[in-house]
C-alpha positions in Angstrom: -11.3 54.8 -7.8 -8.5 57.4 -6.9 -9.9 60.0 -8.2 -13.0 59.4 -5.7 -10.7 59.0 -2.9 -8.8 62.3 -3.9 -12.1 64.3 -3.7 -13.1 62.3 -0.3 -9.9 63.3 1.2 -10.5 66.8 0.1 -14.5 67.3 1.2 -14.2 65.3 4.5 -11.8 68.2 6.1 -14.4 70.8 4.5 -17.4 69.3 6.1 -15.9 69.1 9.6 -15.0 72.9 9.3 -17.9 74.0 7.8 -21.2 74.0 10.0 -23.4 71.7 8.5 -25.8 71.8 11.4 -26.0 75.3 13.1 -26.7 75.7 16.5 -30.8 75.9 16.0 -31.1 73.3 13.5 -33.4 71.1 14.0 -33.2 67.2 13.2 -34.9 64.0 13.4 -31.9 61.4 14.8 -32.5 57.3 15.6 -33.0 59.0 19.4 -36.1 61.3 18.8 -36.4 64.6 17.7 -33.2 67.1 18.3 -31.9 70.4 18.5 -28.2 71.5 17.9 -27.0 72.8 20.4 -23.2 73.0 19.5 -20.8 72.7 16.7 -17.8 72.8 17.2 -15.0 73.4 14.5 -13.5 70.2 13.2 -16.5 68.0 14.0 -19.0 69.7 12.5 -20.4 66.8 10.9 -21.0 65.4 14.6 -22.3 68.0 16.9 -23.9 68.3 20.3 -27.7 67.9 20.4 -30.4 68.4 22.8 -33.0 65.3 22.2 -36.1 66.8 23.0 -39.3 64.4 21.8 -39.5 60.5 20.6 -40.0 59.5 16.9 -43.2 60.0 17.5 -43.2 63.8 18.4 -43.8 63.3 22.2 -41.9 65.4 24.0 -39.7 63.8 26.9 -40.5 64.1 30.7 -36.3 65.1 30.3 -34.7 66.5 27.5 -31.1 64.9 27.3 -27.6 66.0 25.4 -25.7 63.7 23.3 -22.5 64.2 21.7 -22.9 62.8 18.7 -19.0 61.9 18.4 -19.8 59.0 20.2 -22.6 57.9 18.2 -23.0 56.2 14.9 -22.6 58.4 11.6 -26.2 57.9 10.7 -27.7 58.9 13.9 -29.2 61.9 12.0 -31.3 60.5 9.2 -33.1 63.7 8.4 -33.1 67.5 9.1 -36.5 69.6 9.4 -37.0 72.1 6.8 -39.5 74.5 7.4 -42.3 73.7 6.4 -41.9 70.9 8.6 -41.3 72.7 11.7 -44.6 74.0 12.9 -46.9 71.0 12.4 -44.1 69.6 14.9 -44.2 72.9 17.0 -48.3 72.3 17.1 -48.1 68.7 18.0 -45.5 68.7 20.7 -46.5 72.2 22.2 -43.4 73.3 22.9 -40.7 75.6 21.2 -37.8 73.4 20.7 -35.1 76.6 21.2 -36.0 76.7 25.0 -33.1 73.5 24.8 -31.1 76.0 24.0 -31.1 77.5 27.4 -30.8 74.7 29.4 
């Protein structure tokens, strides 16, 4: 058991100064769909997002920012990988980066 807490202790500070959502990533959070929009060093592992679309890909009248400090740890259940990203593109007609603008 202290040899688990040794290595938690150890990754925890390397995940919150590490990015391990880049500004561009898209996710799928309990909110809707997402975009990072910031990640800021020490709470990587909670950054600022751009909700964009509901769980069921359609796209907000008002896209909205969330810290995600103030939100539970598993408000992001699941990133997009690529091949996931255009049939989400198609369905939502929109290009999620434009929330990185705004």
């Amino acid at each position: 058991m202290l040899a688990g807490a040794v290595r938690r202790t150890v990754a925890f500070p390397l995940f919150d100064n590490v990015a391990i959502y880049p500004v561009g990533t898209i996710v799928k959070t309990t909110m809707g769909y997402a975009i990072v929009k910031e990640s800021e060093f020490g709470h990587t592992l909670t950054p600022t997002i751009c909700v964009f679309g509901d769980i069921n890909m359609n796209v907000f009248p008002r896209a909205f920012d969330v810290d995600l400090r103030n939100c539970p740890p598993d408000t992001i259940p699941h990133v997009l990988e690529d091949m996931e990203l255009m049939p989400l593109i198609m369905k939502m007609k929109i290009d999620p980066a434009k929330f990185l603008k705004e």
